[in-house]
VMD Tcl script that builds the backbone (N, CA, C; Angstrom):
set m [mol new atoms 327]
animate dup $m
set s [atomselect $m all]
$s set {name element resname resid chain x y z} {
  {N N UNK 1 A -1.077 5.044 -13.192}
  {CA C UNK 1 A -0.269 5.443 -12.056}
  {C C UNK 1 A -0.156 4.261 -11.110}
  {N N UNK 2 A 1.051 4.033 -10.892}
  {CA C UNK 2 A 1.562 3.023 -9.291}
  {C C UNK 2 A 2.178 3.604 -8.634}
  {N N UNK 3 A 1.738 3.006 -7.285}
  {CA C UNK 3 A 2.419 3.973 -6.451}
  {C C UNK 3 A 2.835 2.469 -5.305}
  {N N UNK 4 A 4.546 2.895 -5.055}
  {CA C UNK 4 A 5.189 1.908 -4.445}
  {C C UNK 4 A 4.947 2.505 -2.924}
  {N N UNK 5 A 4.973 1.876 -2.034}
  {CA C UNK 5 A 4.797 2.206 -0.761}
  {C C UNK 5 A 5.757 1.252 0.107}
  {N N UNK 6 A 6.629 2.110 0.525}
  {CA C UNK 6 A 7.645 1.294 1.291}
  {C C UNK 6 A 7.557 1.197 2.883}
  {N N UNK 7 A 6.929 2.024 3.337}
  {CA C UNK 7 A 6.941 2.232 4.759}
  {C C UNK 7 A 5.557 2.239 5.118}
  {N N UNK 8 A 4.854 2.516 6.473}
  {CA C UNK 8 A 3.937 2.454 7.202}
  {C C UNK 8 A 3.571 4.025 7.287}
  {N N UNK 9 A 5.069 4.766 7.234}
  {CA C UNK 9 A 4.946 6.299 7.180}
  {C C UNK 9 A 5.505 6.795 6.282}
  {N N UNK 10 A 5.331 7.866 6.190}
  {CA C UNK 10 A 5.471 9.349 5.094}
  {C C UNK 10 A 6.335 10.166 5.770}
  {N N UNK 11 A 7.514 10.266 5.318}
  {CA C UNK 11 A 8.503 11.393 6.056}
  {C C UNK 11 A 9.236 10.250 6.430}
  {N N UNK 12 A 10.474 10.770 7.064}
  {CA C UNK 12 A 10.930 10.448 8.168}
  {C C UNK 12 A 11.160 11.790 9.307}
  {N N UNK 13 A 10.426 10.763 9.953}
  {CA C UNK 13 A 10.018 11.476 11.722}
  {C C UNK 13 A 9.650 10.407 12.383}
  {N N UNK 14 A 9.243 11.410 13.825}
  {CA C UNK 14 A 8.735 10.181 15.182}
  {C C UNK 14 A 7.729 9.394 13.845}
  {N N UNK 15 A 7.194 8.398 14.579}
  {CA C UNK 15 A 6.097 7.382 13.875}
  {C C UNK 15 A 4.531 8.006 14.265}
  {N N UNK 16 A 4.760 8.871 14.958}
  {CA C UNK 16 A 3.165 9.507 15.256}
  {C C UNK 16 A 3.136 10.748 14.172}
  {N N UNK 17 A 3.662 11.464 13.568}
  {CA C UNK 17 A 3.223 12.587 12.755}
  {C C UNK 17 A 3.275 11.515 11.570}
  {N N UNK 18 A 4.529 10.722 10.782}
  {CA C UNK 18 A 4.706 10.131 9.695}
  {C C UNK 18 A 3.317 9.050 9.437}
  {N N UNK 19 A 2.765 8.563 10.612}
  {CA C UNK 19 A 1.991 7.347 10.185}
  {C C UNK 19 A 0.722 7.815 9.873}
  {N N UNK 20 A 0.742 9.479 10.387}
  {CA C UNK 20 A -0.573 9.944 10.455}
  {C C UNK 20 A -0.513 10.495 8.866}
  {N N UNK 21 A 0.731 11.237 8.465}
  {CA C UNK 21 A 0.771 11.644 6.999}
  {C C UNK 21 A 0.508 10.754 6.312}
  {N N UNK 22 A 0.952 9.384 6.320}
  {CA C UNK 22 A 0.075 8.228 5.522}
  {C C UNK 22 A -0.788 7.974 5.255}
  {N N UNK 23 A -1.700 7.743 6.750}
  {CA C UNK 23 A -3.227 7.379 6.856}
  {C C UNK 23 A -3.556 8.593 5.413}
  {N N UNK 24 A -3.119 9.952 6.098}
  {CA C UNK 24 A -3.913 11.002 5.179}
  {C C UNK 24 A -3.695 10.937 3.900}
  {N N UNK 25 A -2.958 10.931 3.750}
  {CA C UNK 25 A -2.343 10.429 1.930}
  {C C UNK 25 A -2.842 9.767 1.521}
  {N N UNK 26 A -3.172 8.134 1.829}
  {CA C UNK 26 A -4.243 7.337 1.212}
  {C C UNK 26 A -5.820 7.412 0.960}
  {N N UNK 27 A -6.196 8.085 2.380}
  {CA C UNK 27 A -7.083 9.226 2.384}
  {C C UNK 27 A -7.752 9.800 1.575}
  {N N UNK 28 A -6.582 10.920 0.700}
  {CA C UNK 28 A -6.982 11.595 0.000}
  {C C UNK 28 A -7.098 10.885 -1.048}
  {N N UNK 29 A -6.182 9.919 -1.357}
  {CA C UNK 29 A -5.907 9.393 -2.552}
  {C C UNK 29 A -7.584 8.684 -2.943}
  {N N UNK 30 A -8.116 8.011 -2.210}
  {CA C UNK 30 A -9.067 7.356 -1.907}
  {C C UNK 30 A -10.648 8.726 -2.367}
  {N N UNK 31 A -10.023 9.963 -2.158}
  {CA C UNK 31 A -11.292 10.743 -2.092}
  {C C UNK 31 A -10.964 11.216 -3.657}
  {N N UNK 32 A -10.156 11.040 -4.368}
  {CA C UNK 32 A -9.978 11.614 -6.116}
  {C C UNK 32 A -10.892 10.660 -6.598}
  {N N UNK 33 A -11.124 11.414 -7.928}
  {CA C UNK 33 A -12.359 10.599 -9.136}
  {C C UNK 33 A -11.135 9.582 -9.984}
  {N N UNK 34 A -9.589 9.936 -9.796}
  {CA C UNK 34 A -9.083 9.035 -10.756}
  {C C UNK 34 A -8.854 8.262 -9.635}
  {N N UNK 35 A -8.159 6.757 -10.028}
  {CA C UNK 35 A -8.001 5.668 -9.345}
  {C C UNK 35 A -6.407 4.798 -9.961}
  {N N UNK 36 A -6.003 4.882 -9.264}
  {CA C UNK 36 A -4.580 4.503 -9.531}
  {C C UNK 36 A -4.675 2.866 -9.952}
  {N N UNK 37 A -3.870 2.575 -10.739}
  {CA C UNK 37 A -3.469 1.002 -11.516}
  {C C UNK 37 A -3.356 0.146 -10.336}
  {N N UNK 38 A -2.492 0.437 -9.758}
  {CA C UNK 38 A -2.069 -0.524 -8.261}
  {C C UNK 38 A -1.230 0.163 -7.492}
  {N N UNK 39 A -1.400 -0.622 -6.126}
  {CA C UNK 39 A -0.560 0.141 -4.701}
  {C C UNK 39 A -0.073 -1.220 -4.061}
  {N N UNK 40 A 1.927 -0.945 -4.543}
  {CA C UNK 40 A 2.560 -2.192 -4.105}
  {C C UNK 40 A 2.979 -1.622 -3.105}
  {N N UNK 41 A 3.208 -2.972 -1.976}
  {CA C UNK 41 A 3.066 -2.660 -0.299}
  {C C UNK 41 A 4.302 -3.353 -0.307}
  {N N UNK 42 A 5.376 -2.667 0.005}
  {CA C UNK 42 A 6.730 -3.633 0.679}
  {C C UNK 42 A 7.127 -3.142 1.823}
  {N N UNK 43 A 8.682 -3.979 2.125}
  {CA C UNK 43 A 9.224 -3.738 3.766}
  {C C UNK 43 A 7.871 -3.401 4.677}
  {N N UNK 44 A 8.028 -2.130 5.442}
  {CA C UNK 44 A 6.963 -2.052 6.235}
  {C C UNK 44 A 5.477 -1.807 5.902}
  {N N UNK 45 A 5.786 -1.358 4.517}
  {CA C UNK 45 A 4.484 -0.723 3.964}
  {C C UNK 45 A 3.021 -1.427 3.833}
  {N N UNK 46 A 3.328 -3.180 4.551}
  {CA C UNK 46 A 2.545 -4.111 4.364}
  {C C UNK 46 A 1.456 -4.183 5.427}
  {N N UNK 47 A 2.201 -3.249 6.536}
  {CA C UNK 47 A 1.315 -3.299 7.441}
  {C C UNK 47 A 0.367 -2.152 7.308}
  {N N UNK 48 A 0.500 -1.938 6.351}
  {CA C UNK 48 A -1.298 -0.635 6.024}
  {C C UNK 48 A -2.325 -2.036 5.875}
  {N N UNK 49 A -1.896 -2.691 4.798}
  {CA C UNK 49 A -3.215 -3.705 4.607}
  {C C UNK 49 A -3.554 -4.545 5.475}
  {N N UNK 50 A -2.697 -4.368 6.896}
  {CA C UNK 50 A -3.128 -5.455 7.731}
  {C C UNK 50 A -4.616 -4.769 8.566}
  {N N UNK 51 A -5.401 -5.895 8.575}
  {CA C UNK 51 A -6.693 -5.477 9.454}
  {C C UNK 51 A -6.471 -4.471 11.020}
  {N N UNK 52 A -7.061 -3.375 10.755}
  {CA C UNK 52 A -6.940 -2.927 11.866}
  {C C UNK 52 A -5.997 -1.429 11.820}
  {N N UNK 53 A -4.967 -1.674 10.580}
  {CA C UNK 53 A -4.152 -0.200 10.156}
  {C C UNK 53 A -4.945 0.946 9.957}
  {N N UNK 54 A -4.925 2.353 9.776}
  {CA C UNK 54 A -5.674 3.316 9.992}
  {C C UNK 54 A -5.368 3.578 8.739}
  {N N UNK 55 A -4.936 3.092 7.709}
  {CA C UNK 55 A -4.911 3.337 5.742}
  {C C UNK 55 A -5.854 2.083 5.613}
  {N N UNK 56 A -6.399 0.768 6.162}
  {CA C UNK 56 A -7.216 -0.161 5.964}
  {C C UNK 56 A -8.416 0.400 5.056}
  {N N UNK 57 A -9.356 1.034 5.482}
  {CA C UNK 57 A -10.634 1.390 4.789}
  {C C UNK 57 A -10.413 2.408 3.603}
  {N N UNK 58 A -9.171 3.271 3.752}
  {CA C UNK 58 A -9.108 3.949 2.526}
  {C C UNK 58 A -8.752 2.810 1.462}
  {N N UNK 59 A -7.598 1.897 1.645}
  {CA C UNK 59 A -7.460 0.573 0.901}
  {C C UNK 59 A -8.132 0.112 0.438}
  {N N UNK 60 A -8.807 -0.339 0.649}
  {CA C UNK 60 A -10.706 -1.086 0.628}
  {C C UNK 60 A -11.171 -0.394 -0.621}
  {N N UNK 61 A -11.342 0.856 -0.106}
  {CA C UNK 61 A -12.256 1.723 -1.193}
  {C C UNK 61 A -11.662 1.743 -1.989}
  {N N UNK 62 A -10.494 1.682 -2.455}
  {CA C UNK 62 A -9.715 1.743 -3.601}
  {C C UNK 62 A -9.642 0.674 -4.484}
  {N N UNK 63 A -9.454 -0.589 -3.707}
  {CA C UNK 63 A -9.492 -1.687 -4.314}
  {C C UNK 63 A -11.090 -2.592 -4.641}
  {N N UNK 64 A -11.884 -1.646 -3.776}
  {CA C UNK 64 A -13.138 -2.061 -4.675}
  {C C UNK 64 A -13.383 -0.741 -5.858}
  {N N UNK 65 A -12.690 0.068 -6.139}
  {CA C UNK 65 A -12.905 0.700 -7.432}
  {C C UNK 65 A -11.979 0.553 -8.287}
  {N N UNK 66 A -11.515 -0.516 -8.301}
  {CA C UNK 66 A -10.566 -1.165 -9.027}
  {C C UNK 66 A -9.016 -1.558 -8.699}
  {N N UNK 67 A -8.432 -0.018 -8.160}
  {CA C UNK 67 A -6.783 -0.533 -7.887}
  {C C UNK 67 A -6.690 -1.527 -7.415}
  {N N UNK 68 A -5.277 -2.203 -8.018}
  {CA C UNK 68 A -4.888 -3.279 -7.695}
  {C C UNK 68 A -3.752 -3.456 -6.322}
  {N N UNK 69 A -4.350 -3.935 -5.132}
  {CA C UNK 69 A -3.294 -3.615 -4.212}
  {C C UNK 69 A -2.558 -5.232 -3.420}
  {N N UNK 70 A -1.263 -4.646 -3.877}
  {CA C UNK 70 A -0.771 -5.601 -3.373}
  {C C UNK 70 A 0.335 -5.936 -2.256}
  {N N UNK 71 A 0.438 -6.877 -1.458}
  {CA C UNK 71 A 1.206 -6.764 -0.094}
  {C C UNK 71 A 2.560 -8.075 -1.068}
  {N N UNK 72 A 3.554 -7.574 -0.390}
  {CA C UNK 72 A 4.898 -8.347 -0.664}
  {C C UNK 72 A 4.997 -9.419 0.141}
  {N N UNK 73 A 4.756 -10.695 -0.025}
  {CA C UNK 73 A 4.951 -11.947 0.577}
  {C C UNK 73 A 5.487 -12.701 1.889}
  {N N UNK 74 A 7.299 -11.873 1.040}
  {CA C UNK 74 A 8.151 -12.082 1.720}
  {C C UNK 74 A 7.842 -10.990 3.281}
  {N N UNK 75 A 7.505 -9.884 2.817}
  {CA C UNK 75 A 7.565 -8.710 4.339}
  {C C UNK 75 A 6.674 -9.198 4.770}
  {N N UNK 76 A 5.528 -9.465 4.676}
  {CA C UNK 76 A 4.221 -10.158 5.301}
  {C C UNK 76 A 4.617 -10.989 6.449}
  {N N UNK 77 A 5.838 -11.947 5.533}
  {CA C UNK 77 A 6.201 -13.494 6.668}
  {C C UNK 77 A 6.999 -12.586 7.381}
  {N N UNK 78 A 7.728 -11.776 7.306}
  {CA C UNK 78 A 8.831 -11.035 7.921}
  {C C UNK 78 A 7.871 -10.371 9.070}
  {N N UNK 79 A 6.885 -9.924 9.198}
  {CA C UNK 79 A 6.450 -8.978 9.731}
  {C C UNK 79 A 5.389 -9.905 11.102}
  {N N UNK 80 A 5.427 -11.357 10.223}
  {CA C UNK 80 A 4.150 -12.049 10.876}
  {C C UNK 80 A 2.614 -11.251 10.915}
  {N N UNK 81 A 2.559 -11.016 9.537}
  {CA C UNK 81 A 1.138 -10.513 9.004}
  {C C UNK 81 A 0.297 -11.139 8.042}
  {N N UNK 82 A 0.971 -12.664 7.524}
  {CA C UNK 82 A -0.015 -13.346 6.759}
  {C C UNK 82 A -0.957 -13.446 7.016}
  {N N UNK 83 A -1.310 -13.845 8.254}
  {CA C UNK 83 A -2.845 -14.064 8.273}
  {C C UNK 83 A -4.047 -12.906 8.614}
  {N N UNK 84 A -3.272 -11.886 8.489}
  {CA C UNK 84 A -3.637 -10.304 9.046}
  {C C UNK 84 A -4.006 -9.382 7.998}
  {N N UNK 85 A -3.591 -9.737 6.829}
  {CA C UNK 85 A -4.226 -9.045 4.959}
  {C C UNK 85 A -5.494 -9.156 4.863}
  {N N UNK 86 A -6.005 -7.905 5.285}
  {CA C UNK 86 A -7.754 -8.138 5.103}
  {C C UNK 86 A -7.905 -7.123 3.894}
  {N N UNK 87 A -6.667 -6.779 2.984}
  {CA C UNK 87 A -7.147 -6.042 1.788}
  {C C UNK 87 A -6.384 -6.242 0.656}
  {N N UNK 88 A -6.568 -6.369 -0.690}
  {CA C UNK 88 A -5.658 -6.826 -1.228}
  {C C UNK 88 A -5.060 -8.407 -1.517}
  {N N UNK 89 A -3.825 -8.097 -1.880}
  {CA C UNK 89 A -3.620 -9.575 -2.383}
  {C C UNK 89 A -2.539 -9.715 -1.968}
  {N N UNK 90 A -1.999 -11.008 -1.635}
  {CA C UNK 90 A -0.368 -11.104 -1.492}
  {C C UNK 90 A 0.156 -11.255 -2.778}
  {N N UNK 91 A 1.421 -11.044 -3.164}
  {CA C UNK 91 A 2.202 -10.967 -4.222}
  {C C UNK 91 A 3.756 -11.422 -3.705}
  {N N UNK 92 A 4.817 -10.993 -4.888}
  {CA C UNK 92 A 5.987 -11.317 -4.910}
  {C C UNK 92 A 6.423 -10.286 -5.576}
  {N N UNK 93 A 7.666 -10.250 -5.633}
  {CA C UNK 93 A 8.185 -9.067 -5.946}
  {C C UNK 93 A 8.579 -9.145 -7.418}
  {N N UNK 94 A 8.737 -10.618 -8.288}
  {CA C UNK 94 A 8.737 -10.263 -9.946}
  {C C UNK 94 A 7.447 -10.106 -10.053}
  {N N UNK 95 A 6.347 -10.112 -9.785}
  {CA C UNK 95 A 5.020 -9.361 -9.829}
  {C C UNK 95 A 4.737 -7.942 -9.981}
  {N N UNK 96 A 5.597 -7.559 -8.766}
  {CA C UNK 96 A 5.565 -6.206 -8.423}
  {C C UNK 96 A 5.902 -5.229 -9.368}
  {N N UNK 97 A 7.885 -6.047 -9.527}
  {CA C UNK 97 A 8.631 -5.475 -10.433}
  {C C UNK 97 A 7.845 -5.049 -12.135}
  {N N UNK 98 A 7.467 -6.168 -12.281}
  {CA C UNK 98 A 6.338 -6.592 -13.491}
  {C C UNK 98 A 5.152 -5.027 -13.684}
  {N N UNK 99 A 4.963 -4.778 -12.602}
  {CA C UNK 99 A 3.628 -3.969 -12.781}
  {C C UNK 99 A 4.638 -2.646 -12.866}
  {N N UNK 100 A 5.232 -2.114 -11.624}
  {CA C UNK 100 A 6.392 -0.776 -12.030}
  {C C UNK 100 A 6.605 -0.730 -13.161}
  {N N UNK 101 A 7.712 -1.598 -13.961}
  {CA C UNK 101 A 7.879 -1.593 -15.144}
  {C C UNK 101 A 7.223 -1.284 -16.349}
  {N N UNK 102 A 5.744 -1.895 -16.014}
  {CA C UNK 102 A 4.836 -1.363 -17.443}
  {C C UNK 102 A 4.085 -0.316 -17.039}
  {N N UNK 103 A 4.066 0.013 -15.844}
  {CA C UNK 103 A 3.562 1.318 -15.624}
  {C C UNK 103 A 3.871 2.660 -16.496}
  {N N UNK 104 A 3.092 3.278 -16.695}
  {CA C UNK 104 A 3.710 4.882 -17.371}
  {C C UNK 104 A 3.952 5.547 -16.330}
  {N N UNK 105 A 3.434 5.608 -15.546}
  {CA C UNK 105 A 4.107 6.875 -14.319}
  {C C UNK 105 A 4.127 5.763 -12.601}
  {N N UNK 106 A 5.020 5.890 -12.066}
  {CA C UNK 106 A 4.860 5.316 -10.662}
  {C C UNK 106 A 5.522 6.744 -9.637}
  {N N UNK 107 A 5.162 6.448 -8.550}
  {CA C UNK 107 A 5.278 6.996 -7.217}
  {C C UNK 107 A 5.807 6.428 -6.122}
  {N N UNK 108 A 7.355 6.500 -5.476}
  {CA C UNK 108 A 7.623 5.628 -4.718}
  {C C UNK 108 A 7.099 6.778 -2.939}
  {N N UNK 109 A 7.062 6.049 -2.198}
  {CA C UNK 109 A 6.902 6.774 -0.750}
  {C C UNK 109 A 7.274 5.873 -0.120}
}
mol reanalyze $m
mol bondsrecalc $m
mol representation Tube
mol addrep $m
């Protein structure tokens, strides 16, 4: 399983219910016995892995039980969050594309 993550939030709504459905989503995701392949981070979605996001420590736990998580390069510089990835890896997007592709099942949000 991959799961693409495009945004900071879940839904569209204000940014206070959506960012909170996120946090929780990773959350949970973080509290299952299975463990997903990788969690690609684009457009806004980069700023979960930045130090200090409230999906940060669920991240963590995930990627020390293996998932592979990765932040999109380009949104990073866009966002002025390079130096702010305290989880995960930076990537590129034929990377990304690369992992979707051989995936058997993905999840976009």
């Amino acid at each position: 399983m991959v799961y693409l993550i495009t945004a900071e939030q879940l839904g569209i709504s204000d940014e206070g219910p959506g960012i909170n459905l996120m946090n929780n989503f990773l959350h949970e995701l973080a509290e299952r016995q299975t463990t997903p392949e990788a969690i690609a981070l684009v457009n806004k979605g980069v700023k979960l892995a930045a130090e200090g996001s409230g999906a940060f420590e669920d991240l963590k736990r995930l990627s020390k039980r293996g998932c592979d998580v990765l932040a999109c390069g380009m949104c990073l510089k866009h966002y002025g969050l390079i130096d702010k990835v305290g989880v995960g890896r930076i990537s590129n997007m034929a990377e990304i594309t690369g992992i979707l592709d051989s995936a058997e099942r993905t999840v976009t949000l």
